[in-house]
N, C-alpha and C positions, 0 to 999 in steps of 0.2 A: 250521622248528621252532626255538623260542628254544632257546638254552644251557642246561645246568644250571648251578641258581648254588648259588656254595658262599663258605660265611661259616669266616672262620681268626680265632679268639682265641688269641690266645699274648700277653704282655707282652715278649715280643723282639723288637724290630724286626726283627733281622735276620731270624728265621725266618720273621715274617710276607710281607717281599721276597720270600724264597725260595721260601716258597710259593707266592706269589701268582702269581713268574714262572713258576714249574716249571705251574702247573697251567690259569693262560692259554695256556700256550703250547699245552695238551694241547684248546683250546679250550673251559672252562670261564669263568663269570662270576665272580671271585672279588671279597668285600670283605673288610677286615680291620680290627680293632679291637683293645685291648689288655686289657679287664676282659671279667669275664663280666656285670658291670652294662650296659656299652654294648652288647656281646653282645642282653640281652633285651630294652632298649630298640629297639632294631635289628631284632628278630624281630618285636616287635608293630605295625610297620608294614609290614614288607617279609616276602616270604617266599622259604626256601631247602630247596635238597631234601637239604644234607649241610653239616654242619658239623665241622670241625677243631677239637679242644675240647683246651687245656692244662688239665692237672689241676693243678697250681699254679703259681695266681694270685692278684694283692694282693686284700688283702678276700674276696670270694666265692671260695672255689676251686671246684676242675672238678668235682668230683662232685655238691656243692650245688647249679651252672651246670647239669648235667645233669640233676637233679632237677627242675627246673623250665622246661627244656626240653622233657621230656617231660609234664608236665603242661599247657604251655602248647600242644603239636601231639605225643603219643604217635607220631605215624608217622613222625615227623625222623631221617631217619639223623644220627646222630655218631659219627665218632671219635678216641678220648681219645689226648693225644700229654704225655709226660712223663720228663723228663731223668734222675731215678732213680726208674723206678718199680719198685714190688712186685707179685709175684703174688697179694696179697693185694687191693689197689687195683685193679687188673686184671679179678680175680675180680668184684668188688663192682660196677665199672663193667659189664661184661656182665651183671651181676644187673641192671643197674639201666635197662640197654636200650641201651648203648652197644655198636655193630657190633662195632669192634676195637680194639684196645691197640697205639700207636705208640711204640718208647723211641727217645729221641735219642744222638746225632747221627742225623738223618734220611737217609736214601739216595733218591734222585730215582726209583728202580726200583723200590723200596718204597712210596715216595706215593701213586706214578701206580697201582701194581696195587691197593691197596688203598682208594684211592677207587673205582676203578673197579668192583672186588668190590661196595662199599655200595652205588654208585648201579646197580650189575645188579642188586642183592636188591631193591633198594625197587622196582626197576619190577617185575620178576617179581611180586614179589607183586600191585603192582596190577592188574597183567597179570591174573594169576592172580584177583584180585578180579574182575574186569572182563568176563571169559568166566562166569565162575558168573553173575553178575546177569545178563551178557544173556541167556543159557540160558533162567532163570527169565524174563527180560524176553518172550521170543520165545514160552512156556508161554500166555502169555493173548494173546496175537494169532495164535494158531492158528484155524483155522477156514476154512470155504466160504463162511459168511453175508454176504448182500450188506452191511450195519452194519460186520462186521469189517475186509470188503474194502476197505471205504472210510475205513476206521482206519489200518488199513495204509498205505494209499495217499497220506493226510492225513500221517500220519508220516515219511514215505519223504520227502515235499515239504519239510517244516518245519527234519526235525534240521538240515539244514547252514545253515540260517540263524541269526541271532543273536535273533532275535522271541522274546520273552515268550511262553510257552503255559500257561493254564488248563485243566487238566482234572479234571472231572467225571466219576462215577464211584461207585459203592457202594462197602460194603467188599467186601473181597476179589474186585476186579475188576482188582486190579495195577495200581495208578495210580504208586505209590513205582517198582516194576519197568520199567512205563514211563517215566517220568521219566528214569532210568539209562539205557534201550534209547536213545531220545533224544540224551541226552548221549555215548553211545558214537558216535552215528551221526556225530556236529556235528565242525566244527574245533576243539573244545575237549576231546574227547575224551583229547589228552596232558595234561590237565588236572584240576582236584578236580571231585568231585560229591560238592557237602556237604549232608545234609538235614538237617531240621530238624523236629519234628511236633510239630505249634503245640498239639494233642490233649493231647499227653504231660507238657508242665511246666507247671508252676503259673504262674501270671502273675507270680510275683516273682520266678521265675526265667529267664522267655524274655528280658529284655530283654537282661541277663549274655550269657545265651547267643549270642542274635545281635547283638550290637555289642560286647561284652567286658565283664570286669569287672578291679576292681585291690581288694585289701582291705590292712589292714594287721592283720598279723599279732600283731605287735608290735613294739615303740619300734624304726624301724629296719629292720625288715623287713616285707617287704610278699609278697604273692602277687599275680601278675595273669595273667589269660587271653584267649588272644586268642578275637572271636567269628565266629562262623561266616560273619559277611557277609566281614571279610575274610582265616579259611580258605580262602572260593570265589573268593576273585582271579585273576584270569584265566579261573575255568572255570565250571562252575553251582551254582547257589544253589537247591536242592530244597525250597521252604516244603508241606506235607503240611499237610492239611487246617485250610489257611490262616484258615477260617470263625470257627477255637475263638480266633483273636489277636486280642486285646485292644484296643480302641479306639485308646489310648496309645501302643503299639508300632503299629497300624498309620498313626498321624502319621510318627512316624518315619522309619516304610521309605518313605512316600511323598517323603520329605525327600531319602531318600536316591536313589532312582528318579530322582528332578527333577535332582540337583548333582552324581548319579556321583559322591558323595563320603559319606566315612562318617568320625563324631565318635566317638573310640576314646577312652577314660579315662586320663587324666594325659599326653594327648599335644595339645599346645595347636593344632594344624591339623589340619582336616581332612585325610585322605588318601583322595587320587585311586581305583575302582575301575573296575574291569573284568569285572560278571557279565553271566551271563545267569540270569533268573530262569525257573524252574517254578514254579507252584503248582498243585495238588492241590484240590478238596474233593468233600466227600459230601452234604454241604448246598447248598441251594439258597440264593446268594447274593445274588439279586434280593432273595427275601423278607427277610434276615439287612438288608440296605440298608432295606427300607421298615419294620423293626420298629427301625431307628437302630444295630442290631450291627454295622454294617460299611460301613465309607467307599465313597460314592460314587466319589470321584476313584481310589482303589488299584482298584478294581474297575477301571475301566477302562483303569487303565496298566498291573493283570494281563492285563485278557480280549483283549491283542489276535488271538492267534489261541486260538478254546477246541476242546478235541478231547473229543468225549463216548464213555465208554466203554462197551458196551453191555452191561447184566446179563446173564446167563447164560441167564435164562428167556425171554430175549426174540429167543434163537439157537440153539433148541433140536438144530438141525441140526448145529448143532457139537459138540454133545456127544460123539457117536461116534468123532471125532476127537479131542478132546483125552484123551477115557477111552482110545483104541487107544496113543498116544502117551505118558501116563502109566504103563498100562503098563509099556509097552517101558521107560522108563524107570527105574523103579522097580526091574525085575527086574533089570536091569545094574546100578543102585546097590548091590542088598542079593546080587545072586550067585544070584539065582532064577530056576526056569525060566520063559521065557514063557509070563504067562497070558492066555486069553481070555474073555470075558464071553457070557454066553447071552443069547440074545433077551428070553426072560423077565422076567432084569437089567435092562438094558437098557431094556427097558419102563419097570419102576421107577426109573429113574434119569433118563428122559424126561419123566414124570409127574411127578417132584417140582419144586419151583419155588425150588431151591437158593439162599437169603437168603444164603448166603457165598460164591457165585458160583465164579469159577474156581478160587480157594483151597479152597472146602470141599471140592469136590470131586476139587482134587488130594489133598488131605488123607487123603479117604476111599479112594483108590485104594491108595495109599502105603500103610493099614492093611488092607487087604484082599490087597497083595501080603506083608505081612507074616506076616498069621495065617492066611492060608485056604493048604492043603495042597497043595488041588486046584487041575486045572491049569487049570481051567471054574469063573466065578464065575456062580453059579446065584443066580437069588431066595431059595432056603432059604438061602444064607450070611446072606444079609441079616439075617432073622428069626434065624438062628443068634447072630449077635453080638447082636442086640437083646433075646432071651430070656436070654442071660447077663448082661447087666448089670439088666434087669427081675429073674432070680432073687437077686440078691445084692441089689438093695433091698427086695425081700419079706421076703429072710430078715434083714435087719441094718436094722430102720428107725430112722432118727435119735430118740435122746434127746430126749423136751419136743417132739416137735412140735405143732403146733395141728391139728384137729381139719381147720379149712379145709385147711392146707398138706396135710394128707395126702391129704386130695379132690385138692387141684392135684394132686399127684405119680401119686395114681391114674389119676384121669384122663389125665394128659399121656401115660401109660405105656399104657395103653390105648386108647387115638385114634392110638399110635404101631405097638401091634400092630395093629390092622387094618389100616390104611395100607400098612403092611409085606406083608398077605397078599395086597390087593387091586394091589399094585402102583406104589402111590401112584396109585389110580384116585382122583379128589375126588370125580366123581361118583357112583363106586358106593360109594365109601367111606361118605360122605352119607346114600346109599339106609338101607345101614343100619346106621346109627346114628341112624337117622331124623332127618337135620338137612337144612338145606337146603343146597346147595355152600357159597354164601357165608357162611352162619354157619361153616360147617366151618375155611374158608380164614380167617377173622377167630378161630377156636378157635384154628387151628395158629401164628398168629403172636401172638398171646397166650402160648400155651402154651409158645411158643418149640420146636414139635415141631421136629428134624430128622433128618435121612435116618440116621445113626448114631447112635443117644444112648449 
């Protein structure tokens, strides 16, 4: 395992030496520098997991330094070290996300314990981060189904390799969960797992995001951020549902994939990287390629191993399992007794064909160990929670609606009570309401019926 490296800005020589020796010796990688300018110069190519920050220094001082520290990587440990400091400067620095407050003259007993304090908290934490995701991660690879078996198994082979993985997948099949379970498994695992959902920003934002941006604030001063390609140096690089990036951006990353190198803003070389890439989608990227949305050549420097994950309905066998196991789960989170589910339930919850896959239905368990009393969840719970929220939109119907929307809403609300009594049987549901299954199954995902509304 590499060293931690730790960055010392002070404009004293001397104390820079001193620390550098005190903290080498303790087996740390230390550099040092004298402004808090070279300071974030320094950060946006290189990264450190604790920085030694003087509060005053020429030009920039340390609290400014640490303002933009923390917007450049918020999870940076720092701590502030200053020759007359105040409790007020103190106060302001721990407002501001700084570990702890050093006054000088320094003591070699004091350094050593209170770095070592910061870099215990930042690992616990990620620690602490790290077991939550896999938890959830290990949540959707639950199951007996042969599809799963062979998920797992596909998995178990991959993480400790450095290979590219594509994976496919609906929503809520835990692809983002998977990615982390992955990264936990791999020798990068002392490492970041940075994502990224290509879905979520706007296209004049993604490129900022993943290669950085630098703006000028005004005459003089500037802001710049480092981007998430090289956040994940050294560890993984999570692209989420890669399909929605942009032509433009994705020249780039192929640029980058090719040179293991990335062009960061006001830094005139390239600098060297170190990931390993995930990506994610829901879309089908062959068709996304032959309608011109997405580069041949990335698809292929993604797909080299793709792992598909299997919707929910298509493993129906596992259901009983992840619902006994949600459960259990749920009732230790919130302090409840263990419940059990009735066959009846059960039924209904077979018969549906859950479009939010293993999320909805963690979802729905989680409110059923919340609100239901009993220690038996029955089919009438079901109908219970679906007849409360149908009576509070009878009795309060929206303002100005149209005459259509209110059909939709009736309707949706009634194709949901049956469903509900029948069990989510389609076909006796069908029978009557006199439709045929398939117009039924083409009503419900129109309708957007689901199992809780």
């Amino acid at each position: 395992m590499s060293p931690e490296r730790i960055l010392v800005i002070d404009d004293e020589l001397s104390i820079c030496s001193t620390l550098k020796a005190i903290l080498e010796d303790e087996g740390y990688e230390v550099m040092t520098v004298e402004t808090a300018e070279e300071g974030l110069l320094l950060l946006r190519e290189q990264s450190f997991d604790l920085i030694l920050l003087d509060i005053w220094l020429p030009e920039m001082n340390g609290l400014e330094a640490l303002r933009r520290f923390k917007e450049n990587d918020e999870n940076l440990q720092v701590i502030m070290i200053s020759g007359h400091g105040t409790i007020e400067s103190a106060v302001k620095a721990t407002k501001m996300g700084a570990f702890d407050f050093l006054e000088k003259p320094l003591t070699l007993e004091k350094v050593v314990l209170t770095v070592r304090n910061a870099l215990r908290q930042k690992k616990l934490e990620e620690e602490n981060l790290q077991l939550r995701e896999k938890e959830k991660g290990k949540f959707y690879l639950l199951g007996q189904s042969r599809s799963i078996k062979r998920l797992q198994d596909e998995i178990t082979k991959i993480a400790p390799s450095n290979s590219r993985v594509l994976i496919y997948g609906e929503n809520g099949t835990g692809k983002d969960y998977i990615a982390r379970f992955i990264h936990q498994l791999s020798p990068r695992r002392d490492k970041r797992f940075v994502e990224i959902n290509c879905s979520a920003i706007p296209d004049q934002l993604i490129e900022g995001e993943l290669f950085g941006y630098q703006t000028e604030l005004s005459p003089g001063i500037g802001k710049d951020r480092r981007g998430k390609i090289l956040l994940a140096n050294g560890g993984t690089l999570f692209l989420n549902e890669i399909g929605d990036m942009n032509l433009k951006i994705q020249a780039r990353l192929v640029k980058v994939l090719e040179e293991e190198k990335v062009e960061v803003p006001g830094i005139s070389q390239s600098i060297p990287i170190n990931i390993r890439i995930i990506a994610a989608s829901s879309k089908n990227l062959k068709e996304l390629i032959n309608r011109g949305n997405f580069r041949e050549d990335l698809f292929f420097k993604l797909n080299v191993i793709p792992l598909i994950i299997p919707p929910l309905r298509e493993r129906t066998e596992d259901i009983p399992i992840l619902i006994e196991h949600f459960l259990d789960y749920f009732s230790r989170e919130y302090g409840k007794k263990p419940k059990k589910i009735s066959p009846e339930a059960l039924e209904a919850f077979l018969n549906y064909m859950w479009p939010g896959n293993v999320s909805e239905l963690m979802n729905v368990i989680e409110r059923f160990v919340i609100l239901v009393p009993d220690e038996i969840i029955t089919s009438d719970h079901l109908a219970l929670l679906v007849e409360a929220r149908e009576l509070e939109i009878s009795l309060s119907p929206p303002e100005g609606q149209s005459l259509e929307e209110a059909r939709r809403v009736f309707e949706r609300h009634y194709i949901h009570k049956i469903l509900t009594k029948n069990k989510w049987d389609i076909k006796k549901t069908a029978q009557e309401l006199k439709l045929l299954p398939e117009e039924l199954q083409k009503t419900i995902k129109t309708l957007n019926i689901t199992l809780i509304d």
